[in-house]
Backbone as CSV, one residue per row, in Angstrom:
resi,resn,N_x,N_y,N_z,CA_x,CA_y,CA_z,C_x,C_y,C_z
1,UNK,-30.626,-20.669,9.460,-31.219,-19.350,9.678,-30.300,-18.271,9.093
2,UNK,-30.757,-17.460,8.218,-29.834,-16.383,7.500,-30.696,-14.970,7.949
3,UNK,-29.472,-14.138,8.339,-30.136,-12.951,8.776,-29.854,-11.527,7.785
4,UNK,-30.545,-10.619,7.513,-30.229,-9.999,6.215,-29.212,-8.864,6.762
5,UNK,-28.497,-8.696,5.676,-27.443,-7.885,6.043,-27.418,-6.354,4.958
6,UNK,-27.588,-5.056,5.648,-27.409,-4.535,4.608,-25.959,-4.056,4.009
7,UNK,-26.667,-3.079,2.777,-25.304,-2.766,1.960,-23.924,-2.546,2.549
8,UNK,-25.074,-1.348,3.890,-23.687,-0.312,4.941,-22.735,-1.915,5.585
9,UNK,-23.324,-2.569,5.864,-22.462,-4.098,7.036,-21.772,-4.483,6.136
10,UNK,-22.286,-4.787,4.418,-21.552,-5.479,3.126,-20.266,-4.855,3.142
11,UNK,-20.379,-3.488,3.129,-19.255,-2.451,2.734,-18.098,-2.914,4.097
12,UNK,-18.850,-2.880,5.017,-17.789,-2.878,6.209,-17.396,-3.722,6.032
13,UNK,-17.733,-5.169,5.915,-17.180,-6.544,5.852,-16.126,-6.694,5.002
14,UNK,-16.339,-5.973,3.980,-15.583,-5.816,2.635,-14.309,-5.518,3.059
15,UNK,-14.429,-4.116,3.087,-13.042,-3.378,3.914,-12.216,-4.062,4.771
16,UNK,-13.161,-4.710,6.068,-11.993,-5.518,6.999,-11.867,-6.220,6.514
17,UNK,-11.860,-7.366,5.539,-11.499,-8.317,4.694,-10.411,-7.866,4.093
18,UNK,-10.662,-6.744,3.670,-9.262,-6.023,2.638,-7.848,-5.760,3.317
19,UNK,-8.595,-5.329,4.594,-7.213,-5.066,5.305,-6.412,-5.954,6.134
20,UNK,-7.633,-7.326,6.432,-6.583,-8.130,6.718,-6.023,-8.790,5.607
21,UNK,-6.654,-9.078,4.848,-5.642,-9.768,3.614,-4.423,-8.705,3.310
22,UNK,-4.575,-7.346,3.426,-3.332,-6.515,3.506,-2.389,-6.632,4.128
23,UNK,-2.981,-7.258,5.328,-1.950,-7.371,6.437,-1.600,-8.816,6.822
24,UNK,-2.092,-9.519,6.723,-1.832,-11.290,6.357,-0.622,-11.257,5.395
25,UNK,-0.661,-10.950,4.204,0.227,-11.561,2.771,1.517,-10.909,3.184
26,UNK,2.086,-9.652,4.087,3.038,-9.497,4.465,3.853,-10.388,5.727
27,UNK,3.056,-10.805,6.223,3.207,-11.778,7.742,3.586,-12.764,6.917
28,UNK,3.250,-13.204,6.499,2.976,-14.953,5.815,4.008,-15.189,5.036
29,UNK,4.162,-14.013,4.097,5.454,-13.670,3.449,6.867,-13.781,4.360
30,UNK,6.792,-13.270,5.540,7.904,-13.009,6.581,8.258,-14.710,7.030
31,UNK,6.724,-14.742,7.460,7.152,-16.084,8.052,7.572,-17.303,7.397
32,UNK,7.236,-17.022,6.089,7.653,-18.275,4.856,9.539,-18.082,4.546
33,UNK,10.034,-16.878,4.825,11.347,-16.606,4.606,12.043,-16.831,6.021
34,UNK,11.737,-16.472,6.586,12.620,-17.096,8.134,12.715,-18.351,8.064
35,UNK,11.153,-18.945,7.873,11.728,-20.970,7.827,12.111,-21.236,6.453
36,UNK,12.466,-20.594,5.742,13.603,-21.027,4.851,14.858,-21.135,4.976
37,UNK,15.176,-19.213,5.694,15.913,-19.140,6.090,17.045,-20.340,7.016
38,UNK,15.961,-20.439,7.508,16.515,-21.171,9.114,16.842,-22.874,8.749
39,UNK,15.867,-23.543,7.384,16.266,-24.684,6.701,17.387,-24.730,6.159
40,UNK,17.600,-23.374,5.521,19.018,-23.267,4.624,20.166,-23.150,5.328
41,UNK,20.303,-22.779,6.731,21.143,-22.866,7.412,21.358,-24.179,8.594
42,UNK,20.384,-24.907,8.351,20.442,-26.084,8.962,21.637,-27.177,7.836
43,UNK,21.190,-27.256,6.706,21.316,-28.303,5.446,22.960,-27.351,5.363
C-alpha cells in the first residue's frame, strides 16, 4: 500500500535527511577516532 505524498512532505523529508546526515558524518567521524585512538594506545 503506497500513500501519496506531496511536494510540501518531499521538501520536508529532504531537509531532515540533510540535517541528519549533517549531523551523523561528524559523530561517526568522532567515534571512528577515539577507537583508533584507544587501539593505538592499547598496541
Amino acid at each position: 500500500m503506497t500513500t501519496w505524498v506531496t511536494p510540501e512532505e518531499m521538501e520536508k523529508k529532504r531537509k531532515r535527511n540533510k540535517v541528519l546526515l549533517y549531523i551523523s558524518v561528524p559523530i561517526l567521524a568522532i567515534i571512528i577516532s577515539a577507537a583508533t585512538t584507544l587501539l593505538a594506545n592499547n598496541f
